[in-house]
mmCIF file of the N, C-alpha and C atoms, coordinates in Angstrom:
data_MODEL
# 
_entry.id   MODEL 
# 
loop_
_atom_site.group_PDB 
_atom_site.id 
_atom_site.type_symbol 
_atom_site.label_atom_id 
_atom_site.label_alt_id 
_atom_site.label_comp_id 
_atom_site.label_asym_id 
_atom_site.label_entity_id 
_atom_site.label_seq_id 
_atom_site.pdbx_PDB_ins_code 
_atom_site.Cartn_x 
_atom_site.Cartn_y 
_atom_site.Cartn_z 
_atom_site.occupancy 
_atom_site.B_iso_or_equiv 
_atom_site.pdbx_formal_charge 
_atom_site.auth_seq_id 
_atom_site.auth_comp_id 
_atom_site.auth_asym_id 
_atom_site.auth_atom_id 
_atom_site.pdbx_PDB_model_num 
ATOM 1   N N  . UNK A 1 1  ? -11.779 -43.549 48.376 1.00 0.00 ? 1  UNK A N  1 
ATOM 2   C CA . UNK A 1 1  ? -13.194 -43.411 48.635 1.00 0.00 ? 1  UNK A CA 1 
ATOM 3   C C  . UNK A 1 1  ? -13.842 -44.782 48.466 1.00 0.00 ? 1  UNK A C  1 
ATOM 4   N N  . UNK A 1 2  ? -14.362 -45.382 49.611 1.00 0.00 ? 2  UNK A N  1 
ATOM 5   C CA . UNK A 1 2  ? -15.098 -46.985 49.385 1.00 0.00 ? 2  UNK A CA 1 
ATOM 6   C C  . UNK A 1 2  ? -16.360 -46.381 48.703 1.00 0.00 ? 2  UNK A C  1 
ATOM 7   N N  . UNK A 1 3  ? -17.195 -47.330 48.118 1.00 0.00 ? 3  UNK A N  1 
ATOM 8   C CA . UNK A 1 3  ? -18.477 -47.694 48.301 1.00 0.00 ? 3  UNK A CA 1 
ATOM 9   C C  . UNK A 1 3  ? -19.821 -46.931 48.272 1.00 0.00 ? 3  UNK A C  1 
ATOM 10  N N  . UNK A 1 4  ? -20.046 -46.766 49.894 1.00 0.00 ? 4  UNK A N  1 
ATOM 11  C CA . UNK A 1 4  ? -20.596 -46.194 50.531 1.00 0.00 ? 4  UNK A CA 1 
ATOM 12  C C  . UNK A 1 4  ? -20.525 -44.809 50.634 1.00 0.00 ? 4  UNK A C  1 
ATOM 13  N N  . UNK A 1 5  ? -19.254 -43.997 50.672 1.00 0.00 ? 5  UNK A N  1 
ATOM 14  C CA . UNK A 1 5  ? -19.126 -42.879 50.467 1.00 0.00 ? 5  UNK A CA 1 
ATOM 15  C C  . UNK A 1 5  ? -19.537 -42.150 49.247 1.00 0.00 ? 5  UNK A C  1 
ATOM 16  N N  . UNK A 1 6  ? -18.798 -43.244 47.922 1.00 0.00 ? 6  UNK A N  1 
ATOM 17  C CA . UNK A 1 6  ? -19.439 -42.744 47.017 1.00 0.00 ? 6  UNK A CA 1 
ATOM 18  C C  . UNK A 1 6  ? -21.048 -42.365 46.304 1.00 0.00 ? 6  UNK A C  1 
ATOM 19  N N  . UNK A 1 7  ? -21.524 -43.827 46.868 1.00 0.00 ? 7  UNK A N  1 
ATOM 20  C CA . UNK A 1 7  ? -23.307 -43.579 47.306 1.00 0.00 ? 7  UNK A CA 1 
ATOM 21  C C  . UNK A 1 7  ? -23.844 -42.185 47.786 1.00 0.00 ? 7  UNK A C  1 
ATOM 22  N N  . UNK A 1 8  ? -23.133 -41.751 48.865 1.00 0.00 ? 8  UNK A N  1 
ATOM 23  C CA . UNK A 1 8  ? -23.785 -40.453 49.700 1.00 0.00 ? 8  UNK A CA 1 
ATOM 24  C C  . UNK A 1 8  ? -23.421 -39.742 48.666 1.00 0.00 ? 8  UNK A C  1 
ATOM 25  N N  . UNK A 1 9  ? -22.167 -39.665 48.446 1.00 0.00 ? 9  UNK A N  1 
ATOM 26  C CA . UNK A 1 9  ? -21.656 -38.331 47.202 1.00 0.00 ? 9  UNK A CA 1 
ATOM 27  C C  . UNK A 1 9  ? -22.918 -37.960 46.456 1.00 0.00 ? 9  UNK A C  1 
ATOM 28  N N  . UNK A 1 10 ? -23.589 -39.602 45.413 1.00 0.00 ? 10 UNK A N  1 
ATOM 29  C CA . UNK A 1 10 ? -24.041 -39.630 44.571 1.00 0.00 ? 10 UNK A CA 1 
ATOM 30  C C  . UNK A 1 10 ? -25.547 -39.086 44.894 1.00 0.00 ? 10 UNK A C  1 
ATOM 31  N N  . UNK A 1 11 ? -25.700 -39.246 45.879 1.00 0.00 ? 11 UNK A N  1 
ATOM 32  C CA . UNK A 1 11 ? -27.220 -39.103 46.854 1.00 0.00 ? 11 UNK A CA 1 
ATOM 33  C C  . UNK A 1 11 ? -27.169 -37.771 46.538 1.00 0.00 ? 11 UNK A C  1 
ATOM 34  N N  . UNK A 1 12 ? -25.893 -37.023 47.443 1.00 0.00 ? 12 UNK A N  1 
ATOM 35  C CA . UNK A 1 12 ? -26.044 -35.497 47.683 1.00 0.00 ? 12 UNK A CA 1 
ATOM 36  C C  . UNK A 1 12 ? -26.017 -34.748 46.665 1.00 0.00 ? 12 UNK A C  1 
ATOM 37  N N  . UNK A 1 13 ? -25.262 -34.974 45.374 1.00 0.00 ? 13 UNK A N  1 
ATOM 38  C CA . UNK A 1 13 ? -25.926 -34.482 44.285 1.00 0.00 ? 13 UNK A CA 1 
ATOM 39  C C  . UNK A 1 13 ? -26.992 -34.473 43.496 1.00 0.00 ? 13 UNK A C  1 
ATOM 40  N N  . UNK A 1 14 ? -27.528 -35.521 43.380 1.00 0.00 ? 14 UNK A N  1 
ATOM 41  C CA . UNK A 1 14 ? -29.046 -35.846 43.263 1.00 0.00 ? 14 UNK A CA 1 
ATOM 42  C C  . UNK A 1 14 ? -29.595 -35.529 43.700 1.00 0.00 ? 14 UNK A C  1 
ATOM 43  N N  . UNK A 1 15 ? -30.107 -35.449 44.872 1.00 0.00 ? 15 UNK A N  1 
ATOM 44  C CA . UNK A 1 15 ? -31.068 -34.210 45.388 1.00 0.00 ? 15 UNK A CA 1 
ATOM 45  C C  . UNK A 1 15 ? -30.766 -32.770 45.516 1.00 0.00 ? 15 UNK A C  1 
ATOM 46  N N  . UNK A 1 16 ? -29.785 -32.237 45.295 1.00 0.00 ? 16 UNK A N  1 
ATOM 47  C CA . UNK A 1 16 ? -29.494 -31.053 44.672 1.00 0.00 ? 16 UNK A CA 1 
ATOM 48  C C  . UNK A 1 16 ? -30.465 -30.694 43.724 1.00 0.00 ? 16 UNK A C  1 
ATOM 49  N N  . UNK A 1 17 ? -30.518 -31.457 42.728 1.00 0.00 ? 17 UNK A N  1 
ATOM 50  C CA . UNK A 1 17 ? -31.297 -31.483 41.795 1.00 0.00 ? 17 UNK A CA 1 
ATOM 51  C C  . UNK A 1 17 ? -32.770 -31.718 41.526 1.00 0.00 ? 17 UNK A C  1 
ATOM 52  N N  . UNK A 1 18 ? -32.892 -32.943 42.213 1.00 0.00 ? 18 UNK A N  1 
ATOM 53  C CA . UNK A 1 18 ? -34.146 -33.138 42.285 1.00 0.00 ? 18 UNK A CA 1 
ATOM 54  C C  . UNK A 1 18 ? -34.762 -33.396 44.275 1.00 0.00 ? 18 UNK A C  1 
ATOM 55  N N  . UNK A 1 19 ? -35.008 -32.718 45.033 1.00 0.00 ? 19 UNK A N  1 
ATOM 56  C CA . UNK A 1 19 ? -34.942 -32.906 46.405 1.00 0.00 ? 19 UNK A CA 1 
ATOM 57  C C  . UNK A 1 19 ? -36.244 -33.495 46.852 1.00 0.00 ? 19 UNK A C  1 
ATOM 58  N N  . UNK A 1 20 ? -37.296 -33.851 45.684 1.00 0.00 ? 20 UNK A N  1 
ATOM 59  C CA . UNK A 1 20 ? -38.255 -34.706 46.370 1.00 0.00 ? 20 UNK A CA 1 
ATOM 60  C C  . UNK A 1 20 ? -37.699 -36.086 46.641 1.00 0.00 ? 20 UNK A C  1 
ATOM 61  N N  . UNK A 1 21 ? -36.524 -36.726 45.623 1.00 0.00 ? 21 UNK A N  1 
ATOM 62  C CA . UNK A 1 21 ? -36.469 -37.795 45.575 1.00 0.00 ? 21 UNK A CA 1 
ATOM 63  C C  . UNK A 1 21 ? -35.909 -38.838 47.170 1.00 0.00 ? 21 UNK A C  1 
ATOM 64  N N  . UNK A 1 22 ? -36.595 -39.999 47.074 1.00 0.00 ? 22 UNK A N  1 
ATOM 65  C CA . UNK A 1 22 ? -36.195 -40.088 48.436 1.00 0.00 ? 22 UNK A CA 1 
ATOM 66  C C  . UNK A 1 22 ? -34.968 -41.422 48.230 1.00 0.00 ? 22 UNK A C  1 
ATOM 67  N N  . UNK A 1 23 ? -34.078 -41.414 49.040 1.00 0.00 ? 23 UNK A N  1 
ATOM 68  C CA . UNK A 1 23 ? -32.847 -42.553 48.874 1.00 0.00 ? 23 UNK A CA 1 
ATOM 69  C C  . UNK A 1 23 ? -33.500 -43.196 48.746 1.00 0.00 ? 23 UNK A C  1 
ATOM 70  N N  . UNK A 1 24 ? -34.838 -44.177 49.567 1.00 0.00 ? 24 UNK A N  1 
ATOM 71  C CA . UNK A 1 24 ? -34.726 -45.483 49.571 1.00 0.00 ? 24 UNK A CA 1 
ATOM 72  C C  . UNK A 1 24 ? -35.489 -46.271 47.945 1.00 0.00 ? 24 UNK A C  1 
ATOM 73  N N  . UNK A 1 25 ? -35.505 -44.870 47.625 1.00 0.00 ? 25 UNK A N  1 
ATOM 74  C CA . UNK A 1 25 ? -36.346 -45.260 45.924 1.00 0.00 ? 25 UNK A CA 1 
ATOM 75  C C  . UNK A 1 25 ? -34.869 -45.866 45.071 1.00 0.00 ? 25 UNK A C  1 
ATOM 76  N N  . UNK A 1 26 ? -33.656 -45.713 45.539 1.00 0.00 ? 26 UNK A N  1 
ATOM 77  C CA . UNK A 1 26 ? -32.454 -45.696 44.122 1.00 0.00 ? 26 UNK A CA 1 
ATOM 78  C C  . UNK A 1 26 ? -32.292 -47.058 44.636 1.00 0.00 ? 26 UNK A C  1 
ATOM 79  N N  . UNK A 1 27 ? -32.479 -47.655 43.399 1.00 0.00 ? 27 UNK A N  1 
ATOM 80  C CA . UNK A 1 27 ? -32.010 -49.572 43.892 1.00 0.00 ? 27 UNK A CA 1 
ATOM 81  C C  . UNK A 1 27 ? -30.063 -49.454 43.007 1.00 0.00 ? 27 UNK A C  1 
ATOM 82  N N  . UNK A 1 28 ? -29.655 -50.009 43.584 1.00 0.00 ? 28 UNK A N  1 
ATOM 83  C CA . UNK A 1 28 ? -28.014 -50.247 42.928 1.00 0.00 ? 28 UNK A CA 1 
ATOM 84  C C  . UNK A 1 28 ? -27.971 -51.313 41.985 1.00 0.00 ? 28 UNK A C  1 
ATOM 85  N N  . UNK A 1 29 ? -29.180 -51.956 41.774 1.00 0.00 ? 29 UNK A N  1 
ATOM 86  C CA . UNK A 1 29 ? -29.354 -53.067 40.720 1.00 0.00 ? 29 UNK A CA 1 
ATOM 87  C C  . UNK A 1 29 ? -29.935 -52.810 39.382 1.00 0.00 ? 29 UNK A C  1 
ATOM 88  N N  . UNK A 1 30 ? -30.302 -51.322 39.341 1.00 0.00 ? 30 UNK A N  1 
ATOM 89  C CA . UNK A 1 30 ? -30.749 -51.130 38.345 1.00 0.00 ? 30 UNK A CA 1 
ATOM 90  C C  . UNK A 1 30 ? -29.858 -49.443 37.854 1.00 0.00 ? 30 UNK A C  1 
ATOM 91  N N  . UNK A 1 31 ? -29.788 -49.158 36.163 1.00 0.00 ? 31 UNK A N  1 
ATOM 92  C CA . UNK A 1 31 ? -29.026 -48.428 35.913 1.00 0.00 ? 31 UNK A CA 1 
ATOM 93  C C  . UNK A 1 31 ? -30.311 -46.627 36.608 1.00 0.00 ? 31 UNK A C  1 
ATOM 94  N N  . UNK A 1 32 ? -29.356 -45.851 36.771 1.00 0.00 ? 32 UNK A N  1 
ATOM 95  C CA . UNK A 1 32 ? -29.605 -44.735 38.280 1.00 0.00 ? 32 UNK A CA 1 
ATOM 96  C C  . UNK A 1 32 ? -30.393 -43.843 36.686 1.00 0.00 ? 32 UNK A C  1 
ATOM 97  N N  . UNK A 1 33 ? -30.005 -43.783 35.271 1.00 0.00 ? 33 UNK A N  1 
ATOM 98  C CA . UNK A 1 33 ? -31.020 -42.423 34.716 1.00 0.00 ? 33 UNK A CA 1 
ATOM 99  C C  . UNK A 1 33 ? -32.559 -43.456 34.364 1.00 0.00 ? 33 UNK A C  1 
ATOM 100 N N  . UNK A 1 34 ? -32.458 -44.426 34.626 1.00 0.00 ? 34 UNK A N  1 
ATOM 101 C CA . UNK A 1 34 ? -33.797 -45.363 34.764 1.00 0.00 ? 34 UNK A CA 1 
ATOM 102 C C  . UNK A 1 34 ? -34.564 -44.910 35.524 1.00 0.00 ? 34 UNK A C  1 
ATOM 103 N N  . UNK A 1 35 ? -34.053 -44.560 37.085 1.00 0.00 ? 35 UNK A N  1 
ATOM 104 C CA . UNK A 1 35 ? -35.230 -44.270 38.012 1.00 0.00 ? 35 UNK A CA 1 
ATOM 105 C C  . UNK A 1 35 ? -35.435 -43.353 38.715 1.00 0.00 ? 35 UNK A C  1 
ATOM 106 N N  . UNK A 1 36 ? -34.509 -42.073 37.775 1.00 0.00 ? 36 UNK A N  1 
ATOM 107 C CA . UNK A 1 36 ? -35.264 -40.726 38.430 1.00 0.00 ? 36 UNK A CA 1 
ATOM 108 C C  . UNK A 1 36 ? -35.635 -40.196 36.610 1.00 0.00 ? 36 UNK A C  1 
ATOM 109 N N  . UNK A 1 37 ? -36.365 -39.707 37.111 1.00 0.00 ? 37 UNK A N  1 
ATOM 110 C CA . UNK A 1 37 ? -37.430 -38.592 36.306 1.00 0.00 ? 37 UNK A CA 1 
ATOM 111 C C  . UNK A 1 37 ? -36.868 -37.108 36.355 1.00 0.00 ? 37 UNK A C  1 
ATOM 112 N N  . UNK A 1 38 ? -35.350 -36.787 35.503 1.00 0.00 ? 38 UNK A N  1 
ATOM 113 C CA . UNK A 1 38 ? -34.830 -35.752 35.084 1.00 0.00 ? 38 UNK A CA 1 
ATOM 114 C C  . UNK A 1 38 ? -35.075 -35.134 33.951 1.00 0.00 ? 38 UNK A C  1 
ATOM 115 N N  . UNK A 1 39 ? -35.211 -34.144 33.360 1.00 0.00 ? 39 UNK A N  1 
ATOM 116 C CA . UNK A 1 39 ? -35.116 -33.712 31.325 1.00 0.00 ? 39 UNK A CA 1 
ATOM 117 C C  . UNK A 1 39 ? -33.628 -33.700 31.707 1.00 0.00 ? 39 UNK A C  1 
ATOM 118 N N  . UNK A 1 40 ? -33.149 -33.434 30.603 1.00 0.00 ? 40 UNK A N  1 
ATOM 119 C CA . UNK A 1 40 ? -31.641 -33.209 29.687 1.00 0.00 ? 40 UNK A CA 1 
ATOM 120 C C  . UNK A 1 40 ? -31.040 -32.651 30.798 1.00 0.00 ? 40 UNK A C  1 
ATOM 121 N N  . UNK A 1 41 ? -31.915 -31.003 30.661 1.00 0.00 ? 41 UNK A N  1 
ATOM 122 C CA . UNK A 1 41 ? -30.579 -30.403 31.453 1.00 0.00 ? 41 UNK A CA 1 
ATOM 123 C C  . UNK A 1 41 ? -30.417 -30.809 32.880 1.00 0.00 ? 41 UNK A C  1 
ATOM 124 N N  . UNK A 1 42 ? -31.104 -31.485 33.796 1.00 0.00 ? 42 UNK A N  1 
ATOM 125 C CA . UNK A 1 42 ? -31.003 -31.221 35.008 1.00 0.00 ? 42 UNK A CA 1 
ATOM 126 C C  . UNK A 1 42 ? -30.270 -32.705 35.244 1.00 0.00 ? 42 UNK A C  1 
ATOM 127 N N  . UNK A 1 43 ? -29.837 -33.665 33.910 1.00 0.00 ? 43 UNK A N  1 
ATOM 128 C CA . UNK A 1 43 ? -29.402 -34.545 34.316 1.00 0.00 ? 43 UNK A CA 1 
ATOM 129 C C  . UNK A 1 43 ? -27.861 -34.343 34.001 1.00 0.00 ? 43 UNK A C  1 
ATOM 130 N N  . UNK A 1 44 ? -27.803 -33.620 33.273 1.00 0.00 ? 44 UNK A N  1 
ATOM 131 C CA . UNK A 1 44 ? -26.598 -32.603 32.478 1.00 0.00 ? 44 UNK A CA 1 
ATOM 132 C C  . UNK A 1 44 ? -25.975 -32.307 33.785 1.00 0.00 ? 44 UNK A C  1 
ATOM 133 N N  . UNK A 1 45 ? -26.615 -31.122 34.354 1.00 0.00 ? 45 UNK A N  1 
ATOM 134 C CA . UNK A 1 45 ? -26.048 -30.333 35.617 1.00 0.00 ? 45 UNK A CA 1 
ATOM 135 C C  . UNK A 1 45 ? -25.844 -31.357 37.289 1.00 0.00 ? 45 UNK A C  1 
ATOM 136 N N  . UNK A 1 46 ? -26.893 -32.599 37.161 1.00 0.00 ? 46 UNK A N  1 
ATOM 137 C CA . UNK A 1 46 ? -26.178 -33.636 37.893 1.00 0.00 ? 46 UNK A CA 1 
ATOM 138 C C  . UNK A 1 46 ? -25.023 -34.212 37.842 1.00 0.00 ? 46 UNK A C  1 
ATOM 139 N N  . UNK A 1 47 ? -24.535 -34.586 36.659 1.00 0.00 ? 47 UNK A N  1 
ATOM 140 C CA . UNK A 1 47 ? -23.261 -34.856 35.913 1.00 0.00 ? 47 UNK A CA 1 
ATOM 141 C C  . UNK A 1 47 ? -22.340 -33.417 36.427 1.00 0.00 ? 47 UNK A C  1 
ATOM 142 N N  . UNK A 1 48 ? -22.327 -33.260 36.089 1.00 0.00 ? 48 UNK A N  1 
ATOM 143 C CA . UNK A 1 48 ? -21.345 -31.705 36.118 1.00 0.00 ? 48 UNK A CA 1 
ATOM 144 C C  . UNK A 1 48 ? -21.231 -32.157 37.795 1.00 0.00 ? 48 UNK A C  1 
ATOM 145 N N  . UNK A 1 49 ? -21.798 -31.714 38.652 1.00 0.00 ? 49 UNK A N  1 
ATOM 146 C CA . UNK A 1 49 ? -21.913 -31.904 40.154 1.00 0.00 ? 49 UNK A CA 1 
ATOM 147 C C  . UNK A 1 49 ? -21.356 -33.015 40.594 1.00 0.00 ? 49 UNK A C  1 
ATOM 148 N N  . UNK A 1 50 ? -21.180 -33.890 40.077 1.00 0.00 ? 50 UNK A N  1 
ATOM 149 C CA . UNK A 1 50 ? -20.839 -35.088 40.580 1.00 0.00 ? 50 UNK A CA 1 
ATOM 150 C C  . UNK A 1 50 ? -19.235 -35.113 40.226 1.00 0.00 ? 50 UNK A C  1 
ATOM 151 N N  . UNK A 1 51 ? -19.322 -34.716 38.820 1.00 0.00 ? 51 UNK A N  1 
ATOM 152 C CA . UNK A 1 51 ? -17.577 -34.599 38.418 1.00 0.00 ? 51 UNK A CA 1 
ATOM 153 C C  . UNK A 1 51 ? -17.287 -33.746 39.570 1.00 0.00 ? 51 UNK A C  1 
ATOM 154 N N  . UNK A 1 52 ? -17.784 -32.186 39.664 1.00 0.00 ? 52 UNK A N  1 
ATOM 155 C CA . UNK A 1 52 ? -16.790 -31.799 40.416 1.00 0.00 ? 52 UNK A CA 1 
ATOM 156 C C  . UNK A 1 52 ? -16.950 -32.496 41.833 1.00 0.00 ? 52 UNK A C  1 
ATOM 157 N N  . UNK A 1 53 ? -17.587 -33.264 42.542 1.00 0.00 ? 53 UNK A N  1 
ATOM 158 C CA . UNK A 1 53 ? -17.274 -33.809 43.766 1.00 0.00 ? 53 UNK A CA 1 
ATOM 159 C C  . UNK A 1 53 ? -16.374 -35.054 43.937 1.00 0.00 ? 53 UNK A C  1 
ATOM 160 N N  . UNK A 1 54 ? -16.257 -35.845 42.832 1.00 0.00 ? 54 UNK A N  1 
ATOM 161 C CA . UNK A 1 54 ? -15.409 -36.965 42.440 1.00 0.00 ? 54 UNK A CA 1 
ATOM 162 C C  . UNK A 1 54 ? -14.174 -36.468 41.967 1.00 0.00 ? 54 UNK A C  1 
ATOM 163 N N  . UNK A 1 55 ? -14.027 -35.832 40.697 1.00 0.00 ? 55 UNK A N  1 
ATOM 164 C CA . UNK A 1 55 ? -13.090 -35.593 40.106 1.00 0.00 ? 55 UNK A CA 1 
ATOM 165 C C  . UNK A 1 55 ? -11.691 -35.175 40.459 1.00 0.00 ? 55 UNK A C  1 
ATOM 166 N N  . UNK A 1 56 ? -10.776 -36.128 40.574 1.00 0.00 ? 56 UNK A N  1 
ATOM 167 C CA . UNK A 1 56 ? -9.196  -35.873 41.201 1.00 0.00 ? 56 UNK A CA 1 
ATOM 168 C C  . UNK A 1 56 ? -8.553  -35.269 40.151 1.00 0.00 ? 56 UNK A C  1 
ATOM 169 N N  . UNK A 1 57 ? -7.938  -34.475 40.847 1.00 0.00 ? 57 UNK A N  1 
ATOM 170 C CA . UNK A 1 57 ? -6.477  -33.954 39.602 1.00 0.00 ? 57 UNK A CA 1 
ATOM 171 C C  . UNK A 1 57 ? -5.348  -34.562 40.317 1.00 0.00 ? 57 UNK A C  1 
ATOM 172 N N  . UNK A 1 58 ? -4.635  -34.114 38.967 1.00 0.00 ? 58 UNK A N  1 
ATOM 173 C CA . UNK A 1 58 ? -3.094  -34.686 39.189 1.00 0.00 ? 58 UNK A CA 1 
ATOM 174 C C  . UNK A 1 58 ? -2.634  -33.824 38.704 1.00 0.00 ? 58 UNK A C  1 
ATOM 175 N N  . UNK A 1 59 ? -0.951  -33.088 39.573 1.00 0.00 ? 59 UNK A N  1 
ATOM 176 C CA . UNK A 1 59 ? -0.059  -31.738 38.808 1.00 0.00 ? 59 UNK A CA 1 
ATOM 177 C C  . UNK A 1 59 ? 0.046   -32.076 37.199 1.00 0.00 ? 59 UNK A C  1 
ATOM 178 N N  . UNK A 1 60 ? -0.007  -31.438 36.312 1.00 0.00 ? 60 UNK A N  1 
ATOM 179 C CA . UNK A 1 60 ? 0.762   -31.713 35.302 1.00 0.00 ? 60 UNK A CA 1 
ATOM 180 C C  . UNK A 1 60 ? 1.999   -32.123 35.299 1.00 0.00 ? 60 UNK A C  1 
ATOM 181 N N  . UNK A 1 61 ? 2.645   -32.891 34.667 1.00 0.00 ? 61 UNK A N  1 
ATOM 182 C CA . UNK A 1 61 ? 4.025   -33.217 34.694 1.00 0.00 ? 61 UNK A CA 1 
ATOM 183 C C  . UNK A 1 61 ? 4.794   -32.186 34.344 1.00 0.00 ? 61 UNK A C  1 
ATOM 184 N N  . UNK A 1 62 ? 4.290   -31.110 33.382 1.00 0.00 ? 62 UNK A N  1 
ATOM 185 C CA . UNK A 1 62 ? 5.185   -29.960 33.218 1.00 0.00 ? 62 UNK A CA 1 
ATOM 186 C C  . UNK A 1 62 ? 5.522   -29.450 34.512 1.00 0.00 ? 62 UNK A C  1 
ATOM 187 N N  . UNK A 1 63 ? 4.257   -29.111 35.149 1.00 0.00 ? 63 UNK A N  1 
ATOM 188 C CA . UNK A 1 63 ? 4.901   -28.047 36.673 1.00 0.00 ? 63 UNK A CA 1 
ATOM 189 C C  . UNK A 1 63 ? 5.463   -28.836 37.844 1.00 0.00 ? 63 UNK A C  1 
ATOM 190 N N  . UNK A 1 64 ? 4.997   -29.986 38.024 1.00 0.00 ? 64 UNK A N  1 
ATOM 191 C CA . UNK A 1 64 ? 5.708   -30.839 39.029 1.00 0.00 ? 64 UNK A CA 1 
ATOM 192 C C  . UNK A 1 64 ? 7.338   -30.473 38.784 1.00 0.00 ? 64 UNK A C  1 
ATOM 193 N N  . UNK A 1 65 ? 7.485   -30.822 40.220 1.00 0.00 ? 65 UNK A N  1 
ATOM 194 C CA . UNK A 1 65 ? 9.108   -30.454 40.340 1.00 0.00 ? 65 UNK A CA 1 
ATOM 195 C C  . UNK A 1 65 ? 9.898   -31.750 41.150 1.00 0.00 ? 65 UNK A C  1 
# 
């Protein structure tokens, strides 16, 4: 996954959450819980969303064959 893809990923979960927000507000120069306006949980449940769209597994070595 370059870059860019990961950006959209990060986009499309974020507005999940919050859908007023508009892309061209997220600067990449500055840290991302700086410049949206989430409470706890909804930055919580962004997290969660994002793992599961990122998050790779690998077999366990037990069941691999």
């Amino acid at each position: 996954m370059d870059r860019d893809q990961i950006r959209t990923t990060v986009l499309a979960c974020l507005k999940t959450i919050a859908p007023e927000l508009e892309e061209g507000e997220i600067r990449p120069d500055r840290p991302l819980r700086d410049q949206v306006d989430l409470d706890s949980m909804d930055w919580l449940n962004f997290l969660v969303a994002l793992h599961q769209k990122l998050a790779s597994t690998s077999p366990s070595p037990t069941t691999a064959s």
